[in-house]
C-alpha positions in Angstrom: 48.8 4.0 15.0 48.0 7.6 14.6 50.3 8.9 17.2 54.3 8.7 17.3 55.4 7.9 20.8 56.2 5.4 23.2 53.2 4.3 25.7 51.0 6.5 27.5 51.4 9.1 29.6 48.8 11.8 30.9 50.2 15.3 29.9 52.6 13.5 27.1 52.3 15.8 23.6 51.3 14.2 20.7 52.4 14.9 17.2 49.9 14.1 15.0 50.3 11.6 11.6 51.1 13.9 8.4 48.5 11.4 6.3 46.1 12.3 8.6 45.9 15.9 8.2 41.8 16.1 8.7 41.4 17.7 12.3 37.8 15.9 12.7 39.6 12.2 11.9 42.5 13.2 14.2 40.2 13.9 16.7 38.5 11.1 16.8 41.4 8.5 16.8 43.1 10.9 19.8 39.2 10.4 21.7 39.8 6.3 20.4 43.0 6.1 21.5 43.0 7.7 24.8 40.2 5.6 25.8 41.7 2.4 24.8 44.6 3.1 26.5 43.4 4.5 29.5 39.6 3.2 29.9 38.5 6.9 30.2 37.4 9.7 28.1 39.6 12.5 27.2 39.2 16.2 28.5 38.7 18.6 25.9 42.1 20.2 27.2 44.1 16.8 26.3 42.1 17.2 22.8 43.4 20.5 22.2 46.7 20.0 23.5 47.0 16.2 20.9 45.9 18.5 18.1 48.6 21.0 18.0 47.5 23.0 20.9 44.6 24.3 19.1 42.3 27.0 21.2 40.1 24.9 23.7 37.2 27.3 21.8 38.0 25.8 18.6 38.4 22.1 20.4 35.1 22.8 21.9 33.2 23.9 18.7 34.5 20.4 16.9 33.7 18.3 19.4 30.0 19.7 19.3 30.3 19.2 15.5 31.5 15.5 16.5 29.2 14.6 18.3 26.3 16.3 16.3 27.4 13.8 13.8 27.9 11.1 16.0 31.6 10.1 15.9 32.0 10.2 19.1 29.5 10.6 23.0 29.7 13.9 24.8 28.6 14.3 27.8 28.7 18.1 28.8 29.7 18.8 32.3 30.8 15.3 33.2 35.0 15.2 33.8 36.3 13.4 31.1 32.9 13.2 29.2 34.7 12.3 25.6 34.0 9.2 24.6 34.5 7.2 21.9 31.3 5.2 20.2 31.4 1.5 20.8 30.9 -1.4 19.0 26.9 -1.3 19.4 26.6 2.5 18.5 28.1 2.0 14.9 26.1 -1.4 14.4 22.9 1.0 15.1 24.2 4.0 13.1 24.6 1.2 9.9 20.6 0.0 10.7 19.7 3.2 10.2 21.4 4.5 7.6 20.0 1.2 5.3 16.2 2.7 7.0 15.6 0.7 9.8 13.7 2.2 12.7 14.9 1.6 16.1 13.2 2.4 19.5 16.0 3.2 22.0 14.4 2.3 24.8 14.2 -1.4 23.9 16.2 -1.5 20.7 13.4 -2.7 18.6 14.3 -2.5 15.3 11.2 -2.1 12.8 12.0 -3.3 9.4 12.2 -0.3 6.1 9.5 -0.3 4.1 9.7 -2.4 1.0 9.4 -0.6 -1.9 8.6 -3.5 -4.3 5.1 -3.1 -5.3 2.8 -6.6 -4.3 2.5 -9.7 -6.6 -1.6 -9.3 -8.7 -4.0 -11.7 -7.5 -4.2 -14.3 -10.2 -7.2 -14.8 -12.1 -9.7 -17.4 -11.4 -10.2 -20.0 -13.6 -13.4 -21.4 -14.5 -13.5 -25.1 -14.7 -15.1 -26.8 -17.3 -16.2 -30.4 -16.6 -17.5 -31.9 -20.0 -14.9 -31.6 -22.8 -13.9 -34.1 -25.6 -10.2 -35.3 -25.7 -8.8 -37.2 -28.3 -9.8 -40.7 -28.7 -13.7 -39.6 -28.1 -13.6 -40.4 -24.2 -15.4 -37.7 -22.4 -15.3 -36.9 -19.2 -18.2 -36.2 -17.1 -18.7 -34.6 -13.3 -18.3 -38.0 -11.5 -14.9 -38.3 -13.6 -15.7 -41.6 -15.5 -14.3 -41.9 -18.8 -17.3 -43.0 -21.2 -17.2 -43.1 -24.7 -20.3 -41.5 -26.8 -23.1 -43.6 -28.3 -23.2 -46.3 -25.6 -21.1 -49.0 -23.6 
């Protein structure tokens, strides 16, 4: 886990996890966290205060960053209106990024454009009904084998 600490508790300081010394991945596994453990979104006051009680000015400008980026929901002026992004979120950010087109009203996904260029249209033969084969059959229109000169 990210955080050193036994269980939860509102108002409990953090220390953050030395390997994780980016403050945009620290705050989004503090937004993760807080909501798993608590089924809520995190205040940006608990944000600042998990990352090293860091000015709520700074905690405000990366959380717009965040969000602009879509790591995580905001809400502005909602309590508590830090959310993580769920399970459907991220499957939507991945359509996207591989070009699909998705309506968000009804999640209809319109399919990237394929950039393989169409198959030629083939060539039309022309079919030529009286030729000699070996053996000096020939074969005519109405497909009966004769052979030349007769019977």
């Amino acid at each position: 886990m990210f955080l050193r600490g036994e269980g939860f508790h509102l108002g409990t300081e953090y220390t953050l996890a030395p390997e994780r010394a980016n403050l945009k991945v620290n705050a989004v596994a503090f937004i993760e966290h807080h909501f798993l453990r608590t089924g809520d979104g995190c205040s940006l006051r608990e944000l600042a205060a998990a990352l090293g009680h860091i000015p709520c000015e700074k905690a405000r400008r990366l959380v717009k960053q965040l969000a602009r980026d879509e790591k995580i929901l905001r809400f502005p002026g909602v309590p508590r209106g830090l959310l993580p992004i769920g399970e459907q979120a991220r499957a939507l950010q991945l359509l996207r990024k591989a070009g699909y087109v998705i309506n968000p009203g009804k999640l209809e996904l319109v399919a990237p454009p394929v950039s393989n260029s169409p198959l030629p249209v083939p060539i039309e033969l022309e079919h030529i009904p009286d030729i000699e084969f070996g053996g000096g059959v020939q074969h005519g229109s109405d497909g009966a084998g004769r052979r030349p000169g007769g019977a």
